[in-house]
DOTI-363837 format. One record per residue (C-alpha): residue number from 1; residue in three letters; x, y, z. Coordinates in Angstrom, 3 decimals, padded with zeros to 6 digits. Example, Ala and Ser with C-alpha at 12.3 -4.5 7.8 and 13.67 -1.06 7.14 Angstrom:
<recs>
REC     i    aa         xx         yy         zz
REC     1   ALA    012.300   -004.500    007.800
REC     2   SER    013.670   -001.060    007.140
</recs>
This chain:
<recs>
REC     i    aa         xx         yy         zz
REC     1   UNK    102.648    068.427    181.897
REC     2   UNK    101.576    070.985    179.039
REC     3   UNK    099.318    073.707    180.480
REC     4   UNK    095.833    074.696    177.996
REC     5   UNK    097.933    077.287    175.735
REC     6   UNK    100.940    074.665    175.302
REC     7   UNK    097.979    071.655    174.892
REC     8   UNK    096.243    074.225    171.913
REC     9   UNK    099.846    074.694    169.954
REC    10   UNK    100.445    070.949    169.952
REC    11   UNK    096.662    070.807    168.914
REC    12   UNK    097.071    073.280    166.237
REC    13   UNK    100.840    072.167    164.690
REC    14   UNK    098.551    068.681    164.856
REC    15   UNK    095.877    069.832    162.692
REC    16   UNK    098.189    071.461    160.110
REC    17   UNK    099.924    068.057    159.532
REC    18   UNK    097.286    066.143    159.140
REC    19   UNK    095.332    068.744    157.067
REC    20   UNK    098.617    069.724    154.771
REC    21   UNK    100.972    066.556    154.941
REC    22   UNK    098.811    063.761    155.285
REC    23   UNK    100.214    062.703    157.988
REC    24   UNK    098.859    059.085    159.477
REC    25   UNK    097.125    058.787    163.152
REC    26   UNK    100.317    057.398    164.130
REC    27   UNK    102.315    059.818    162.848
REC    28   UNK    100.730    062.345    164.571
REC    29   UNK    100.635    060.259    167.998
REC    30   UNK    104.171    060.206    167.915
REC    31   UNK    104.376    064.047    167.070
REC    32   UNK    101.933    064.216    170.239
REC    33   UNK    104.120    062.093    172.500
REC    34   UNK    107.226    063.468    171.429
REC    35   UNK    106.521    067.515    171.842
REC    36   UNK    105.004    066.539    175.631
REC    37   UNK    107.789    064.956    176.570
REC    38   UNK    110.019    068.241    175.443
REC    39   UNK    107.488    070.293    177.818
REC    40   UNK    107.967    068.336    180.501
REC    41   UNK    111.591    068.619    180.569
REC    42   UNK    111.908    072.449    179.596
REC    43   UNK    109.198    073.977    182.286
REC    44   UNK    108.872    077.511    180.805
REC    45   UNK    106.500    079.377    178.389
REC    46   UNK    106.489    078.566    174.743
REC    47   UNK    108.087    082.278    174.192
REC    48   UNK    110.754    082.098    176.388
REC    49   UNK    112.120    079.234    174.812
REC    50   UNK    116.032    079.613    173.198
REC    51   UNK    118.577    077.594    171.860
REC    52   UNK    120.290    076.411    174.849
REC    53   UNK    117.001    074.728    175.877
REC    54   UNK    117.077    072.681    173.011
REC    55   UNK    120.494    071.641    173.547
REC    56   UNK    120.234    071.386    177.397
REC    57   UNK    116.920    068.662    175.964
REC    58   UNK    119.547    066.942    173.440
REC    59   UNK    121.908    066.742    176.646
REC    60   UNK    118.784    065.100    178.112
REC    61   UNK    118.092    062.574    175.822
REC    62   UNK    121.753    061.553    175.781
REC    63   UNK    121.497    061.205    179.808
REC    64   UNK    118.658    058.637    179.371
REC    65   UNK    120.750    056.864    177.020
REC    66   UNK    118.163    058.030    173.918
REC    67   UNK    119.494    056.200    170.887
REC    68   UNK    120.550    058.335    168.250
REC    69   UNK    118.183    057.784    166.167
REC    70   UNK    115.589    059.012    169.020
REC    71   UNK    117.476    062.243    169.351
REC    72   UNK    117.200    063.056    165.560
REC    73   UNK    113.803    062.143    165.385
REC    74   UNK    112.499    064.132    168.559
REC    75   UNK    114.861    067.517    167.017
REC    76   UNK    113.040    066.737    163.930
REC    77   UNK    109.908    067.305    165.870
REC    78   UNK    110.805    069.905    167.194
REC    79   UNK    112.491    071.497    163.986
REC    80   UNK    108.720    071.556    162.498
REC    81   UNK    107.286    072.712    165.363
REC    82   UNK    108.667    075.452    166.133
REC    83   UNK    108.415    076.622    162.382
REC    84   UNK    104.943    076.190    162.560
REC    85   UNK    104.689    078.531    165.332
REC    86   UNK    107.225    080.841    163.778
REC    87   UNK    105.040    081.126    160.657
REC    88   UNK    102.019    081.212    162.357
REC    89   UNK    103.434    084.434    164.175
REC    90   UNK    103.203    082.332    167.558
REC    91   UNK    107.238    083.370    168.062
REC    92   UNK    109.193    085.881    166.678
REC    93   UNK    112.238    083.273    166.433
REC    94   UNK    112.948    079.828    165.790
REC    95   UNK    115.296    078.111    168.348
REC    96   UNK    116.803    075.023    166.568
REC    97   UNK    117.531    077.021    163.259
REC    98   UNK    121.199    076.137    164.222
REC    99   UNK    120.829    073.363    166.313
REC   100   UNK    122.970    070.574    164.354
REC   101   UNK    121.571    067.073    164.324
REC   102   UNK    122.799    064.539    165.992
REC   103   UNK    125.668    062.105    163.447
REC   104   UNK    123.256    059.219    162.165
REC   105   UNK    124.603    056.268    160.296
REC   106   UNK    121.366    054.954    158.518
REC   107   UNK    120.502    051.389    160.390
REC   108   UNK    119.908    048.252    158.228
REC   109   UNK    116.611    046.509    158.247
REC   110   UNK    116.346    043.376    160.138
REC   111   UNK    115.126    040.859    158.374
REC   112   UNK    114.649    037.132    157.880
REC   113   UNK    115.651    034.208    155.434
REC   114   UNK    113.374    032.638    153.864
REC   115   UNK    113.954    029.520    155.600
REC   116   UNK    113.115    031.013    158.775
REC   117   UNK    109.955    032.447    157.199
REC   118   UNK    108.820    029.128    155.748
REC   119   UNK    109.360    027.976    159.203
REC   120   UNK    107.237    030.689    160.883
REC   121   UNK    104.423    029.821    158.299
REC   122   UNK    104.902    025.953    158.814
REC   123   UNK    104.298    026.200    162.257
REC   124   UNK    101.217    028.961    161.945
REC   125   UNK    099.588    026.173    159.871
REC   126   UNK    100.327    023.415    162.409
REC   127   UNK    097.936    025.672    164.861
REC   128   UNK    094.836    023.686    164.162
REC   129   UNK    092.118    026.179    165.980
REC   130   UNK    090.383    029.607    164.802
REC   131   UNK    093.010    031.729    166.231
REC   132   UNK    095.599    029.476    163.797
REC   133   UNK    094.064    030.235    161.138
REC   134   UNK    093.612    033.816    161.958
REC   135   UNK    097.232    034.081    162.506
REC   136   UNK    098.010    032.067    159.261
REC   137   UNK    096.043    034.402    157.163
REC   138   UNK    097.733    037.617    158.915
REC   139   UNK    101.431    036.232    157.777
REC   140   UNK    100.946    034.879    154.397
REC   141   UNK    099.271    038.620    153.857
REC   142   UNK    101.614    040.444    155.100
REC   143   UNK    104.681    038.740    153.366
REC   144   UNK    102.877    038.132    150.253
REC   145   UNK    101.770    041.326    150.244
REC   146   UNK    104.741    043.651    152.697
REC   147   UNK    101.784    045.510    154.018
REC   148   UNK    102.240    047.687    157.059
REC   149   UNK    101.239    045.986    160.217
REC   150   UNK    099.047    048.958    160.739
REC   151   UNK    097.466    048.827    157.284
REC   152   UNK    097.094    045.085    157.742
REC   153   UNK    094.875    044.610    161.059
REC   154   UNK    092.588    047.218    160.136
REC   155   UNK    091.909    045.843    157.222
REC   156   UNK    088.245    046.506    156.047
REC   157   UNK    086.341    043.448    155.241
REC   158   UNK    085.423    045.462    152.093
REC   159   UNK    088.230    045.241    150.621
REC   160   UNK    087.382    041.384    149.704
REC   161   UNK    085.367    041.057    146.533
REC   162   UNK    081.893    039.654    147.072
REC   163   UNK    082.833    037.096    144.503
REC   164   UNK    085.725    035.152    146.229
REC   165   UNK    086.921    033.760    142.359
REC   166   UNK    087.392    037.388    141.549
REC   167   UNK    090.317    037.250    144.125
REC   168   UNK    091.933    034.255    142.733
REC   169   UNK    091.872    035.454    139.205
REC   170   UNK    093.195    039.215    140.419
REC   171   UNK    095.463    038.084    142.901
REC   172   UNK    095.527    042.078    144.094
REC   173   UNK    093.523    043.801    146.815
REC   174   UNK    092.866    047.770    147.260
REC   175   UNK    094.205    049.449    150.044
REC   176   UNK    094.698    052.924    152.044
REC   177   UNK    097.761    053.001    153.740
REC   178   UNK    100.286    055.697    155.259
REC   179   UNK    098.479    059.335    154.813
REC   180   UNK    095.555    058.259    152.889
REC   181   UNK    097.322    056.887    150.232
REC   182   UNK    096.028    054.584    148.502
REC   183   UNK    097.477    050.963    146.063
REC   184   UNK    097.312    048.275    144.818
REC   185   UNK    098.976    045.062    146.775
REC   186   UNK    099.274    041.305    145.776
REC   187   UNK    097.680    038.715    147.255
REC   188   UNK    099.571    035.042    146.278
REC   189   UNK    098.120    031.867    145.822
REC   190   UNK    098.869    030.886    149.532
REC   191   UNK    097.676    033.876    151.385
REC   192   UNK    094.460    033.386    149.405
REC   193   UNK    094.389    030.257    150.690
REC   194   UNK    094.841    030.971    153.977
REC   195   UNK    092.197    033.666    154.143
REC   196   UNK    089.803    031.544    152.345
REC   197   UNK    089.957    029.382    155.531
REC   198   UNK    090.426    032.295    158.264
REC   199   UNK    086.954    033.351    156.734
REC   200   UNK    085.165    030.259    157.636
REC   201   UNK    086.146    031.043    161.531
REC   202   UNK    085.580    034.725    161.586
REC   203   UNK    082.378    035.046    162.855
REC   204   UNK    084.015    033.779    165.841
REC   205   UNK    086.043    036.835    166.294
REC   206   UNK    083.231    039.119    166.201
REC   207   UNK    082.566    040.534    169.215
REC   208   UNK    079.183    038.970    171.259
REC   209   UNK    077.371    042.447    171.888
REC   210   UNK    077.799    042.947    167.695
REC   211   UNK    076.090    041.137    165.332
REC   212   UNK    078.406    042.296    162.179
REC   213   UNK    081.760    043.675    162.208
REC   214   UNK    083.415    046.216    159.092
REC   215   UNK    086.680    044.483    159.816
REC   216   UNK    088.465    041.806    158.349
REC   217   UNK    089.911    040.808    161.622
REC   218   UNK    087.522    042.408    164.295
REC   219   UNK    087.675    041.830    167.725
REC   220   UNK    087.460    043.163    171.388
REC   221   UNK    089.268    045.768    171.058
REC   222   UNK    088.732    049.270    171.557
REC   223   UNK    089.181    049.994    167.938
REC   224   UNK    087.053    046.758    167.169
REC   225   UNK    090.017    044.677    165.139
REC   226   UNK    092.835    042.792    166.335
REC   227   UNK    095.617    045.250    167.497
REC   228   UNK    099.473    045.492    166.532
REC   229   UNK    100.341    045.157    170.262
REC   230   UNK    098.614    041.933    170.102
REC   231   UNK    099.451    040.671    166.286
REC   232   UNK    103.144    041.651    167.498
REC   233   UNK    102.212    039.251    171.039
REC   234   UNK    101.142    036.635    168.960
REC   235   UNK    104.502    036.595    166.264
REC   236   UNK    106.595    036.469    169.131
REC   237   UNK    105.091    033.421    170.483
REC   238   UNK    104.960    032.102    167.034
REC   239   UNK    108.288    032.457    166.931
REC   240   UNK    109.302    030.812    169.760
REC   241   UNK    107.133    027.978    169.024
REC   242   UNK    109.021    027.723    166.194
REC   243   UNK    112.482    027.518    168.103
REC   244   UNK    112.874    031.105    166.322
REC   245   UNK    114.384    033.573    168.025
REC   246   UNK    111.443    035.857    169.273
REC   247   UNK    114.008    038.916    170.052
REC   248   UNK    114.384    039.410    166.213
REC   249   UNK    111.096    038.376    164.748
REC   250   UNK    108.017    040.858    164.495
REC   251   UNK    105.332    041.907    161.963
REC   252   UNK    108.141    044.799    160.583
REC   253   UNK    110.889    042.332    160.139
REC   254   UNK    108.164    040.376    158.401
REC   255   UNK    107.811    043.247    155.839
REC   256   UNK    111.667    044.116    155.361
REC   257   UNK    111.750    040.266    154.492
REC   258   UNK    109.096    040.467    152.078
REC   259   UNK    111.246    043.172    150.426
REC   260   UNK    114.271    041.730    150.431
REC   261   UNK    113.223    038.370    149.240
REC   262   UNK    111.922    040.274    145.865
REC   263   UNK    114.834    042.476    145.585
REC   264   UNK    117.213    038.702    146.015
REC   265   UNK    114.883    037.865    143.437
REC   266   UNK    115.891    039.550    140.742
REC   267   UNK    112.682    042.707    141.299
REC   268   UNK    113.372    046.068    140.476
REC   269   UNK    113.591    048.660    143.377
REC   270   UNK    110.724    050.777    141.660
REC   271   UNK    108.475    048.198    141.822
REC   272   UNK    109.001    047.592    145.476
REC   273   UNK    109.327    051.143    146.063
REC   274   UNK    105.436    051.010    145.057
REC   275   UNK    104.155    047.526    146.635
REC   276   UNK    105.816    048.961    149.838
REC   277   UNK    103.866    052.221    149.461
REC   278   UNK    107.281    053.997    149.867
REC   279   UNK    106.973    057.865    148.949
REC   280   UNK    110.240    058.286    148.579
REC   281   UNK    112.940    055.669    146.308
REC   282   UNK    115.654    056.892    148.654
REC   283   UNK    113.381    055.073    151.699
REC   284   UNK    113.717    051.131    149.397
REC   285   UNK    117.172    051.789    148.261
REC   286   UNK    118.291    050.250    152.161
REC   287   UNK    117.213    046.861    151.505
REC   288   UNK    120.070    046.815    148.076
REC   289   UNK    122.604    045.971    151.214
REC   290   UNK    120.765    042.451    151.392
REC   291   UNK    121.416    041.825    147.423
REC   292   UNK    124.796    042.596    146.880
REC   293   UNK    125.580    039.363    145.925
REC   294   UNK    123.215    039.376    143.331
REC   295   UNK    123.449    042.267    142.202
REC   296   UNK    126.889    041.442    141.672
REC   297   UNK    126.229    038.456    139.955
REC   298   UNK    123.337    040.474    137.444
REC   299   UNK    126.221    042.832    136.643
REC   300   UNK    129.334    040.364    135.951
REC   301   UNK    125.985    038.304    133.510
REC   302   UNK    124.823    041.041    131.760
REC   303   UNK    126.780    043.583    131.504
REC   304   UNK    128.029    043.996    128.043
REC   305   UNK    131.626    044.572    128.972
REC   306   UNK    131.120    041.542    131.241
REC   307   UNK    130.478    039.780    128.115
REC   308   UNK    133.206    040.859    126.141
REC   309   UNK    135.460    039.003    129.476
REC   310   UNK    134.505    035.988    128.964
</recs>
């Protein structure tokens, strides 16, 4: 447990992120979750804290058989943290200034064929109730769009034009996403026509003690729409429905597919780099691994040298 000084540092580092970086509620969250856990395993004031503590938590990790990937992202926590309170005066040192991070290969996104998503969808659309169509709408958005799952369930309802043919000619719908940012996503053909009919049932979503709701897809929830725990809940047993395996299948596979279905299709990586909402190019330039083949292919077709070959 943090005691009320520790509890005010997290508070404050907290504050600066999300006033200076922009960084999303569930950003911070994990920031939150992350630092507590550290406190609870070092058990000593902030300014006693040294290098070997950070290791010995490192060590830690490693004896709960953390992942790798865990252990670079918790000393990356802890990295900004305790420059915060370095700059802010709160210490006169910073202990993992020469703490190495931990070796980390950079994992491949999961993803899905398209068979397997046309499955997924087939099956969604088989569902013949209002929480079928709900669930229809969700996945053709999402992988016509590759909107976050978090972006995606707390969608506003104004985001829809009050003229639904303006959507069908557009095709595109505004969003915010990751740190305020907002863009620009596409909406197909199908995932217009699944909305259109998710629309016609959502009333029946909203909860009985509310008249209205501001969300696309409201319901009892705390937050008043549909969570991720329970839009992930409900892919999984999609999935297995769909004699899927429900082990590899969940709204963020559903995403990387969407990406790597336009980048097999002959798309640019800038251009996903923005429909994702990416900040960074170096963040899209994982899914190439899924393309290689046709990248390949574009190369030995129109290369000019390629040409001269043949």
């Amino acid at each position: 447990m943090t005691d009320q000084n520790d509890r005010h540092l997290i508070e404050l580092f907290l504050e600066m992120l999300a006033a200076e970086q922009a960084c999303a509620k569930n950003t911070l969250m994990a920031y939150d979750r992350d630092l507590q856990d550290f406190y609870r395993f070092i058990q000593k004031p902030i300014d006693q804290i040294i290098t070997d503590d950070i290791l010995d938590y490192l060590s830690g990790l490693v004896e709960r058989e953390s992942s790798v990937a865990t252990q670079a992202r918790r000393l990356s926590c802890l990295r900004k943290y305790f420059r915060f309170l370095f700059s802010e005066a709160v210490m006169n040192h910073d202990p993992t200034q020469t703490v190495e991070s931990p070796r980390l290969g950079r994992p491949l996104p999961k993803t899905m064929s398209i068979a397997d998503v046309d499955l997924l969808l087939t099956t969604a659309n088989e569902q013949r109730d209002s929480c079928g169509a709900r669930l229809l709408a969700m996945l053709e958005i999402m992988y016509s769009s590759g909107m976050r799952v978090t972006e995606l369930v707390s969608l506003p309802l104004s985001v829809l034009p009050k003229d639904p043919q303006l959507l069908r000619r557009t095709q595109m719908i505004h969003i915010k996403g990751k740190g305020g940012r907002e863009r620009l996503v596409p909406l197909g053909q199908p995932a217009i026509d699944a909305l259109e009919d998710y629309l016609r049932v959502r009333d029946e979503f909203i909860p009985a003690s509310q008249k209205t709701s501001p969300w696309l897809f409201p319901s009892n929830g705390k937050e008043g729409y549909l969570t991720r725990i329970r839009f992930f809940q409900l892919i999984k047993g999609l999935a297995m429905k769909a004699g899927l395996n429900p082990d590899v299948i969940s709204p963020h596979v559903l995403r990387h597919a969407f990406a790597t279905h336009l980048l097999q299709g002959g798309a640019d990586l800038m251009s996903i780099q923005k429909l994702l909402g990416h900040v960074d190019i170096s963040t899209t330039q994982v899914y190439t691994h899924v393309a290689a083949e046709h990248i390949i292919k574009l190369v030995n077709t129109h290369h000019p040298l390629a040409k001269k070959q043949k």
